[in-house]
N, C-alpha and C positions, 0 to 999 in steps of 0.2 A: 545346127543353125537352120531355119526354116526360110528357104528360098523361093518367095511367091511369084509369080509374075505371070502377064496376062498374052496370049497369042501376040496380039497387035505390039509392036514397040512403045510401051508406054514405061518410058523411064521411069517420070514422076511421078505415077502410082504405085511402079516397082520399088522406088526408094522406101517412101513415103510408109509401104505396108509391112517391107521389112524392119523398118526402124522401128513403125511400134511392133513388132511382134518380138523383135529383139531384145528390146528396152525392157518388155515386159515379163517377158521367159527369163532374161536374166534378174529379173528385180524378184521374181517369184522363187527361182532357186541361190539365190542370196539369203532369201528367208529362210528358205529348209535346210540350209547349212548352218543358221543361226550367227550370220556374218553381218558386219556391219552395213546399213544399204548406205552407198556414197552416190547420189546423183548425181554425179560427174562422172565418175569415173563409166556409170552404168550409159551416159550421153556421148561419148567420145566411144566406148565399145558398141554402139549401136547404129551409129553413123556409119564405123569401120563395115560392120554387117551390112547396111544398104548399101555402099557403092559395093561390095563384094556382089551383091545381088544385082545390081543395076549392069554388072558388067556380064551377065548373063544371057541380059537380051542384046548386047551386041556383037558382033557374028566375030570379030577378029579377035575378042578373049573368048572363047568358050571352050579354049584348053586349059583354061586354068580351072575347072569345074569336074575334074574328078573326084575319085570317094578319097583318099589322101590329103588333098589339098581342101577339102572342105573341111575334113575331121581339123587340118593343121589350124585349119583359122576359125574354126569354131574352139580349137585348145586357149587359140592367141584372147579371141574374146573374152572365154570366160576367165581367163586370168587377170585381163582389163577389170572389166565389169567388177568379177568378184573382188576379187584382192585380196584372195585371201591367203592367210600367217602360217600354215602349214602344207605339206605335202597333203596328208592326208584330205584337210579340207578343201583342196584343190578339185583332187581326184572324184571327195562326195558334188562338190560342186560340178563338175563336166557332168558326170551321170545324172545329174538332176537336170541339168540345161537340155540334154539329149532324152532325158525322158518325159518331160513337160511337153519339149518336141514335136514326138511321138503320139501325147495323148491332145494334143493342141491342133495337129494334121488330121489326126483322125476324126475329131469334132469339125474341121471344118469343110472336108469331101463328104463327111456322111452329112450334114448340115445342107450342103450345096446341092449335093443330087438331091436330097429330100424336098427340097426347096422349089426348083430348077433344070434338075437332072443335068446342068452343065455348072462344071467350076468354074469357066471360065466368063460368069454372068453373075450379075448381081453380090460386087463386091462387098458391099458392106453388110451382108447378112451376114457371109461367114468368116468377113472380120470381127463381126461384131462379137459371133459363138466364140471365134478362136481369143478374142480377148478376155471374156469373159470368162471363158475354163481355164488361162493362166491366172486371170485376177484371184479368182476362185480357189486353186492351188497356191497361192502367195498366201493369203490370207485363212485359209482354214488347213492346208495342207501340211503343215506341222501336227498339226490338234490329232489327225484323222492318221499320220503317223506313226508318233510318240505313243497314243492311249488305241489305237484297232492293229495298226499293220504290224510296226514291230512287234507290241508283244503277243500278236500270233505266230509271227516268226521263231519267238524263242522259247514259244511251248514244246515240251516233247511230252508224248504218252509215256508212264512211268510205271513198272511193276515192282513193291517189293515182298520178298518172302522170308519167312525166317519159321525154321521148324514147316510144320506142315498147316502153315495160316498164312495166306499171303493178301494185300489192298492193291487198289488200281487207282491211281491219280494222273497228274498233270504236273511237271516239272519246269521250272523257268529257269531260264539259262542266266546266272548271277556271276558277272566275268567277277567280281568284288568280293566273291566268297573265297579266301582266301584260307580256309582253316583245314589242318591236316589231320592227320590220326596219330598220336605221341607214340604209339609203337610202332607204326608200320611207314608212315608218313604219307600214306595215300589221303588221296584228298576226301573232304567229310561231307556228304549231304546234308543239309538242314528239312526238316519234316514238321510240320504244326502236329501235337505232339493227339491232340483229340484224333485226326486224319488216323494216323498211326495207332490208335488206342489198345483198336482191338485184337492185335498180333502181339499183346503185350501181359504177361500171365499178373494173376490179380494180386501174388504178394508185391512183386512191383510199381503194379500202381498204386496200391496202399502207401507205401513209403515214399513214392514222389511228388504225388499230389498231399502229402502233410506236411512235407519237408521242404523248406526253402533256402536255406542257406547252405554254404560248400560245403562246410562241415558236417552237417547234417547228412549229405548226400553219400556219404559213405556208411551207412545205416543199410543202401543198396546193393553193398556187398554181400549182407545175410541173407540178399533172395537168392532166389534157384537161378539166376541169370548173371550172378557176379562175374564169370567166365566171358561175358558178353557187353561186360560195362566199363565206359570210358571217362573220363571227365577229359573235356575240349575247352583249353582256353581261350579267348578270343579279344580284341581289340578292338574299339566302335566308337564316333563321335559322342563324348560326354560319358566313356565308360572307357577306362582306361584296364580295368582288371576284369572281366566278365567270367562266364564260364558257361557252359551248357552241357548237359548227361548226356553219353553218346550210349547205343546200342548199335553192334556188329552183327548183319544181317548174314544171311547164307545166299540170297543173288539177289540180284537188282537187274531190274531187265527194261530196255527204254528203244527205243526208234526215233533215230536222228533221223526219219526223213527217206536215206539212202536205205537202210538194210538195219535188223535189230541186232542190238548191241549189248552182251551180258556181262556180270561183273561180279565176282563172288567175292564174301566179305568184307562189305563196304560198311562203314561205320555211316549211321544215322544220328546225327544231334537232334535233340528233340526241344522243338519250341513251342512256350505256352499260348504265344496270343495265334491270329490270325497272320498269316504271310499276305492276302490279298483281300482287300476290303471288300471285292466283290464273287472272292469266292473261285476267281479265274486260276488257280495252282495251289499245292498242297506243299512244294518242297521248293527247296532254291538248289540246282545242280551247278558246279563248277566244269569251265568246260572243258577238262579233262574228261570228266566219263561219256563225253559224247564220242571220243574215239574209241578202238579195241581193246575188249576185255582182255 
């Protein structure tokens, strides 16, 4: 909760600056939680914020303004405010409140010295900035989420090899892949089956790209890779019986980030179309193989 206020005892600018900056932090992370916005509830949690503030600049409460008691009633607010139906959305909720926060302070000290060289002057400039980089994050900051931030978050670099030919991709983290390996029961990577092509000897692909149905797919046992071949069933909106040809790699090697992570004998299901319209990943990883081999 962003606590503004100006040398001189000026209450009623102190209310006044924290109510909208409150109102509006949490109206902005109500949307990034994808929570209903209830303008009541977000007008009664934003009031509670300004006298919380207001009691700042006078001298006989300013015990109540340590790091505890602020964290406890910035908890209290965003619970107000948001209102939201689970634990979990709670939790996305406070970290959003506290990080809009964050980037809302920082806009408007760096604003103000750039301006002025004092924060404690010319208020409505860098209320103005601080409104408008929450308005800003309310409004576009799902978009720049969902389609930049997460899913750079849940690319990992990806090595696979099998025999003495190995490719290098881009793996995304798919919590929904849910499909294992019928003999071993580890879990199965899915791979666009072109990415993967060329680690794949050529009686093989003969038989896969001509053969389309299950039955047919066991035609793939007369290659030199029958030893290496799976059929993986699978279940998907509007397709209740599926299946896709798995091939059992000899390692697969990826960087979660922390430290690289190897895995030998991982089965590959191989898919025909595209996984990512724009080319952003080659495979969809379950997140089991992002712990130890």
């Amino acid at each position: 909760m962003t606590v503004i206020n100006e040398p001189k005892v000026y209450a009623d600018i102190t209310f006044l600056i924290n109510f909208l900056m409150d109102f509006i932090i949490l109206w902005a992370s109500a949307r990034l939680v994808n929570l209903p916005v209830k303008y009541g509830r977000l007008l009664i949690a934003a009031i509670i914020g300004a006298f919380y503030a207001v009691g700042y600049v006078l001298p006989d409460l300013t015990w109540g303004y340590n790091w505890s008691l602020k964290i406890l009633v910035s908890a209290i607010l965003v619970y107000i405010g948001l209102n939201p139906d689970t634990f979990q959305k709670y939790i996305k909720g406070f970290t959003y409140f506290y990080a809009i926060n964050f980037l809302v302070a920082g806009t408007t000290i760096g604003l103000s010295y750039l301006v002025s060289n004092n924060l404690s002057s010319d208020y409505f400039i860098w209320l103005i900035g601080g409104i408008t980089v929450a308005l800003w994050i309310g409004y576009r900051g799902e978009n720049i989420l969902v389609n930049r931030i997460i899913p750079a978050l849940l690319k990992y670099p990806l090595e696979v090899r099998i025999e003495n030919r190995q490719c290098a991709g881009q793996g995304f983290l798919d919590t929904g892949n849910g499909l294992r390996d019928p003999l071993t029961n580890r879990p199965v990577i899915i791979a666009e089956y072109q990415w993967i092509k060329d680690l794949l000897p050529d009686d093989f692909i003969t038989v896969y790209e001509t053969q389309n149905k299950p039955e047919d797919m066991f035609d793939l046992m007369g290659t030199c890779w029958s030893n290496r071949l799976r059929i993986i069933p699978f279940s998907s909106i509007g397709k209740k019986n599926g299946w896709l040809v798995g091939v059992r790699t000899d390692e697969i090697t990826l960087n979660n980030g922390r430290r690289q992570i190897t895995h030998n004998n991982l089965v590959v299901a191989l898919y025909r179309e595209q996984l990512s319209s724009q080319g952003e990943y080659q495979l969809l990883i379950p997140g089991e193989i992002l712990e130890k081999g």
